[in-house]
C-alpha angles and dihedrals in degrees: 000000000000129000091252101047085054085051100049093035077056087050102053098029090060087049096061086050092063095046092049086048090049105051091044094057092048083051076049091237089155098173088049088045091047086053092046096043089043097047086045104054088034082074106031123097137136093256095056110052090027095069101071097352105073124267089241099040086044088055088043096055094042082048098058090034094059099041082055092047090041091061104037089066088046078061103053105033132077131217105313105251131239097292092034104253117136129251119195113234109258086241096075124091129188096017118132135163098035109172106262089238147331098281081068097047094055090038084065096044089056098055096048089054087061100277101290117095095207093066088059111108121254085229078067112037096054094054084052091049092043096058089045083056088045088054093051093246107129085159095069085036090057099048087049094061102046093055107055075047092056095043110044115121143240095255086053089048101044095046085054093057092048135071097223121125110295090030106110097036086057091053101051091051081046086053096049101046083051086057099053090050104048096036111036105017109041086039087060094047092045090241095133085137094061094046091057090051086051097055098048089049098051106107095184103051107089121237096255084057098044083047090056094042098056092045095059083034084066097038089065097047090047113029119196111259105230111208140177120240121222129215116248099199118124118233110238123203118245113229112215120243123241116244114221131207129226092250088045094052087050096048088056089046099059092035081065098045088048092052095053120102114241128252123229123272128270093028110132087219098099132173115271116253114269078237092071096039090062112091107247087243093061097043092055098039086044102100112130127344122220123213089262090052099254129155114241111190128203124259110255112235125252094238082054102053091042085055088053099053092043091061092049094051094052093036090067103024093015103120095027090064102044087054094048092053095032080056094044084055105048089051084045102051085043091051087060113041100035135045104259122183120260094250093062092051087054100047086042086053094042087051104042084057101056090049079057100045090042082052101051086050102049095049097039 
């Protein structure tokens, strides 16, 4: 078998690696997905699959090989403990050889993309970064960062300072992976001072960027206090009102037409009636006084409360009713005169009665 059929059978048989690790983790198979992901990235490097494969197809595969396998032991391990080794979660059943921390996860990330960490991919190295923040272990996070900074090449540099193709795509992943260092992993370690000294000495993050970044720099040293404000008003106490009565109003009325000085005679401005000065409530409610100054109305009639209810009843059932009976005596009146068929008298009898029997019951 030639060099190039082995190539490309390495290339599709780690592809269907990925797909088989993929779709376990979405079944959420998490010990077959940890198999696939782990057989996969065990044969997968840059030498390998570059040869006959293609430089940028090869990156592209490793690429996708290492996020799966990245977050498939995000899956299966707990919080790192004290000294940063991984623990897999008790949940977990049928899962063995889990790297013993994150160091050797990227150390083997590293290896597989040729020994520099500077030539591994940003798509990579925020997943890894990522999981170290997830751990709880900004320290190996930190670490991380600063040496796929210190070792970029030229080539890198130089791309991100011109405005060929690719350019802008490769500052935006710098910009990112900035980001994530000077916003997430300094702030967990307390190292506010040295993330302000990176970003003035960055040479290659524009000004509206550097601008952005110091403001939410300074929104983490000095958070905003968030407090209530309370109202000030003072509560006043509300006086009751005194309630007149109608004698009461009277008597004050004519107290004020009695104080007030008289006009000459002959002049056409009188003084109102004491009937208009009385408010239109008193007048009604006024109907016999008591000693003690009460109000004693008059019983209502009997011919009066049976009117009321009456408007009330046809206000709300009114015109439903008088259909109904001017209906009852059309089909009555036709029943009698003409020859109607025997259906209709039926229907006509079945219905009378239930207007009589819908009538018993209401006004039981």
């Amino acid at each position: 078998m030639s060099t190039t059929s082995k190539e490309k059978s390495l290339a599709s048989h780690l592809k269907t690696l990925h797909q088989k690790a993929s779709r376990a983790l979405i079944l959420g198979q998490n010990s077959a997905a940890w198999e696939h992901s782990r057989t996969a990235v065990e044969n997968c490097t840059i030498e390998r699959l570059a040869a006959e494969y293609g430089e940028q197809q090869a990156r592209q595969l490793c690429c996708r090989l290492w996020i799966l396998y990245i977050c498939v032991v995000s899956s299966v391990t707990e919080v790192a403990e004290t000294d940063g080794t991984l623990r897999i979660k008790q949940s977990v059943d049928g899962v063995r050889g889990v790297p013993e921390s994150v160091r050797s996860v990227w150390t083997n990330v590293v290896s597989a993309f040729g020994g520099c960490a500077g030539d591994v991919d940003s798509e990579v190295l925020v997943p890894t970064v990522l999981l170290s923040l997830k751990l709880r272990d900004a320290r190996t996070a930190r670490d991380i960062v600063e040496s796929w900074l210190a070792t970029l090449s030229d080539e890198y540099m130089s791309l991100l300072g011109s405005q060929g193709v690719g350019a802008q795509q490769t500052m935006a992943s710098y910009v990112r992976v900035c980001e994530l260092y000077m916003l997430h992993v300094l702030p967990q370690l307390g190292d506010l001072n040295s993330a302000y000294e990176f970003l003035r000495a960055s040479t290659v993050v524009s000004d509206s960027v550097k601008k952005e970044f110091t403001k939410r720099l300074d929104a983490l040293r000095n958070p905003p206090v968030l407090t209530r404000k309370r109202k000030t008003t003072k509560s006043r106490a509300r006086k009751p009102k005194l309630v007149q009565s109608p004698v009461q109003m009277v008597a004050k009325t004519e107290a004020a037409v009695e104080t007030q000085p008289e006009k000459q005679v002959g002049t056409r401005n009188d003084l109102p009636s004491l009937a208009s000065l009385v408010p239109h409530s008193a007048k009604i409610g006024v109907r016999r006084q008591t000693k003690t100054g009460a109000v004693v109305r008059r019983p209502r009639s009997t011919l009066s409360v049976a009117w009321r209810v009456v408007r009330r009843l046809m206000s709300r059932w009114g015109f439903t009713l008088f259909t109904l009976a001017v209906a009852v005596a059309v089909i009555r009146m036709l029943t009698q005169r003409f020859r109607v068929p025997h259906f209709f008298t039926a229907v006509y009898r079945k219905l009378w009665n239930t207007v009589k029997m819908g009538t018993q019951v209401t006004y039981i």
